[in-house]
C-alpha positions in Angstrom: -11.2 -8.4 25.9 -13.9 -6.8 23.5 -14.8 -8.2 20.1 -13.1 -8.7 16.8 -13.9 -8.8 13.0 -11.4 -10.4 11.1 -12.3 -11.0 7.3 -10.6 -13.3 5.1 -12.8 -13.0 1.6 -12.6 -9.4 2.1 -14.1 -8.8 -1.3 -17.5 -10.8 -0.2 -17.9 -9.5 3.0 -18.0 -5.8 2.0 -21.4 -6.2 1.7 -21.8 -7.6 5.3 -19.7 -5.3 7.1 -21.8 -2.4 5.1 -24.8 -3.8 6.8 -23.4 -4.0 10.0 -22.1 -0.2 9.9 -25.5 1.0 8.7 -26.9 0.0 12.3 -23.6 1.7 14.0 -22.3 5.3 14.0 -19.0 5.1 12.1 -18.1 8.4 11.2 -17.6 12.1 12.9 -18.9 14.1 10.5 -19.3 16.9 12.2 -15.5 17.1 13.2 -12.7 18.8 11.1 -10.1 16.0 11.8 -10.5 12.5 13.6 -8.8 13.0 17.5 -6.2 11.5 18.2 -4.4 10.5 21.3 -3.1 14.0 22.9 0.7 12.8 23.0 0.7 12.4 19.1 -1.8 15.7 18.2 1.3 18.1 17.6 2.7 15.9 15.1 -0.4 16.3 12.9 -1.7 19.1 10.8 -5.1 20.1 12.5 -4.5 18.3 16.0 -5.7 14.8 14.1 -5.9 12.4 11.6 -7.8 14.8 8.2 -10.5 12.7 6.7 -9.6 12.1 2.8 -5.8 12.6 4.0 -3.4 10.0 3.6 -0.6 9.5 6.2 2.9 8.1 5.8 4.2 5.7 9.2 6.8 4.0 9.8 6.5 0.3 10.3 6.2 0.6 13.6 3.0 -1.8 15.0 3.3 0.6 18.2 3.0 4.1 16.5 0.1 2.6 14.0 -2.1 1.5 17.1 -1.3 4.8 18.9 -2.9 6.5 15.9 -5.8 4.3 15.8 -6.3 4.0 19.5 -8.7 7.8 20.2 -11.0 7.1 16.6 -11.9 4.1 17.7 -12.7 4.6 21.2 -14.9 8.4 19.6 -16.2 5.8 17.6 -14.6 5.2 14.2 -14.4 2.1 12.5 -10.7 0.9 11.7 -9.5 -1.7 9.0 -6.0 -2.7 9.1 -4.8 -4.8 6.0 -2.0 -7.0 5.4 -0.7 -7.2 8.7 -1.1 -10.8 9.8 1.1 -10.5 13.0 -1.1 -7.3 14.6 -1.9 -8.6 18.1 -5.7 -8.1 19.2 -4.0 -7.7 23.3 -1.3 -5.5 21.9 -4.0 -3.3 20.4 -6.0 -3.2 23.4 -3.5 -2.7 25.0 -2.4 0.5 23.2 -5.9 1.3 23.9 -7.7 0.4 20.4 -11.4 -0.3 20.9 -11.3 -4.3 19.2 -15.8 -3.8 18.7 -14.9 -1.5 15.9 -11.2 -2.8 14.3 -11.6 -4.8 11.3 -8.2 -7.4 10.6 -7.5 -8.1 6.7 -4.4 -10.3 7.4 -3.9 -11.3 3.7 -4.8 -9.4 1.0 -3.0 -10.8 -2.0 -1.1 -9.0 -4.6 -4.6 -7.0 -5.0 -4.3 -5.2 -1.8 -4.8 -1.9 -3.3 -7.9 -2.6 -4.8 -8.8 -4.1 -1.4 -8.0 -0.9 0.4 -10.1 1.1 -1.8 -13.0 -1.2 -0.9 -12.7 -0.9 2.7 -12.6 2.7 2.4 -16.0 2.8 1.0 -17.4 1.9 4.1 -14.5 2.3 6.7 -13.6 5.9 8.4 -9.8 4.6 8.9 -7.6 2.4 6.8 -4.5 1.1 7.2 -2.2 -0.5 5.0 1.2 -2.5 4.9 1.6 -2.3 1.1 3.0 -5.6 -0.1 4.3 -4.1 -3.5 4.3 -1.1 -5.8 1.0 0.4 -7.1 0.7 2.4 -10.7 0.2 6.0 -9.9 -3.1 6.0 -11.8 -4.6 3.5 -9.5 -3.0 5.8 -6.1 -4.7 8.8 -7.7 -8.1 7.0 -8.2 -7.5 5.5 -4.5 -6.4 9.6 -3.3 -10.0 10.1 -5.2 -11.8 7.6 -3.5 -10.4 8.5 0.0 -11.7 12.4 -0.3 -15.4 11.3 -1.7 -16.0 8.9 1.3 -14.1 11.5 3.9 -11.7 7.8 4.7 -8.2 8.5 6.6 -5.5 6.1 4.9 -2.6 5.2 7.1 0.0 3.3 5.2 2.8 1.5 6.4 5.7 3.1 3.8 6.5 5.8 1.6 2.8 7.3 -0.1 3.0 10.0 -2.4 1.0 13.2 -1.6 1.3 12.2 2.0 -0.4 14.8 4.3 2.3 14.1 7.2 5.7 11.3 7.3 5.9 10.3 10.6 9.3 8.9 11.3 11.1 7.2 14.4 14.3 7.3 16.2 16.5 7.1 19.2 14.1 4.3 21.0 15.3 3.4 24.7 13.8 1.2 27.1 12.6 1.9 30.5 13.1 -0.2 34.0 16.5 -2.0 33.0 19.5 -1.3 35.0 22.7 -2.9 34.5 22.4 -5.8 32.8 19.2 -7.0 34.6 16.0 -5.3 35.5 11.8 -5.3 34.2 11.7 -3.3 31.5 8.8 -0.7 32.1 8.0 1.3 29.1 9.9 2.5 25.6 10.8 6.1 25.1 11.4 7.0 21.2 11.5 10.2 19.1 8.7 10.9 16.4 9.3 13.7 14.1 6.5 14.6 11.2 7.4 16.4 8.4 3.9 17.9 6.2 3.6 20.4 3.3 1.5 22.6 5.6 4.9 23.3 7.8 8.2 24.9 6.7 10.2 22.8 9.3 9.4 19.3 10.8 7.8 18.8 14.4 9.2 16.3 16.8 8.7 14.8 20.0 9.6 12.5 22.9 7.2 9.9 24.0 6.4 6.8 26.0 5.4 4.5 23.5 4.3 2.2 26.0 4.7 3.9 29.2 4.5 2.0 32.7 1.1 1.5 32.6 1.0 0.4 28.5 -0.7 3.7 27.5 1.0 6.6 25.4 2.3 9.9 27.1 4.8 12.8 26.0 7.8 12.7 27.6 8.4 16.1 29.6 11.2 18.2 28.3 14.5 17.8 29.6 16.6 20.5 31.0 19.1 21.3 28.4 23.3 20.9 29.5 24.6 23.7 30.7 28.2 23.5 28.8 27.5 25.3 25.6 26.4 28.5 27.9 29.6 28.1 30.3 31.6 28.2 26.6 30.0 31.3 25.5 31.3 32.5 28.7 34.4 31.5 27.9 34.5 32.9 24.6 33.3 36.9 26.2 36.0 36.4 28.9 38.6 35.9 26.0 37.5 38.5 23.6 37.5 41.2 27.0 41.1 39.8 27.1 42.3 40.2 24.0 40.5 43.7 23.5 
């Protein structure tokens, strides 16, 4: 298992962690949008994560390491704040690189001000807001995030959200009747943004059998609403 910064006097170790970055490549400038995993790129405006965007997720542990997963591994530094419970194996799992993710399990009732911070020196942010933040303090933070070029993944409703990403209709693999190993977790994401007139959505494997993510191919649709159009010619040749 790779290494691991976890800070718990985040507002001291700023300093340290911009030292330590200063020695490291931490951000793509020369790419339009951070990539991201290729099951989740159709969900996003641009293919990937827009730096100075901000991004709306469910709290879903699973879909936030998914997103975090390819800009680490390109070599992006991630910060994930006020989620104490965020596994290191689970993210490794989900194929986040642990040299460059930064934990900040407890932020305090100042986590916005905290989440600014990090994004002076982090490329990725993410968030589990633990209470409501005055609009003027979200527009310096929106403010903040476009100067530095920072992505800001939030765990919640965020105003001015490039894309929502939401979940739905989760079934588990590998279980048969009653008994069985359970072998991955298929779920719908759709993502609504301001840059589309209708939402996006699709099927994936969030794990599949081998713990990595994967789109799930499209399923041949049933057959009965042609046979009733059918029906419905038949009837009309009838009648007329």
């Amino acid at each position: 298992m790779g290494a691991i910064v976890q800070l718990t006097d985040s507002a001291g170790a700023v300093a340290t962690l911009r030292a330590q970055l200063e020695r490291v490549q931490g951000r793509r400038l020369d790419a339009p949008v951070l990539p991201v995993l290729p099951a989740l790129a159709s969900l996003l405006p641009g293919g990937g994560l827009r730096p100075g965007a901000a991004y709306s997720l469910p709290r879903s542990t699973s879909v936030l390491l998914a997103l975090l997963a390819q800009p680490s591994q390109s070599g992006s530094w991630c910060g994930v704040i006020g989620m104490p419970r965020l596994g290191a194996e689970a993210a490794e799992g989900l194929g986040v690189d642990l040299a460059r993710l930064v934990l900040i399990p407890d932020p305090g009732a100042r986590w916005l001000a905290v989440t600014s911070t990090v994004a002076e020196v982090l490329p990725v942010v993410a968030v589990r807001p633990t209470g409501r933040a005055a609009d003027g303090e979200i527009a310096r933070l929106a403010a903040r995030l476009r100067d530095r070029g920072a992505v800001l993944l939030v765990q919640g409703p965020w105003p001015q959200a490039e894309a929502v990403l939401e979940v739905g209709e989760p079934a588990w693999e590998g279980v048969g009747r009653g008994h069985g190993y359970l072998s991955g977790r298929e779920m719908t994401i759709t993502s609504s943004s301001r840059r589309w007139p209708r939402s996006r959505r699709t099927r994936v494997m969030l794990p599949d059998s081998s713990g990595q993510v994967s789109a799930v191919p499209e399923r041949m649709r049933a057959v009965e609403p042609l046979r009733q159009v059918a029906d419905d010619v038949a009837l009309a040749r009838a009648v007329g």
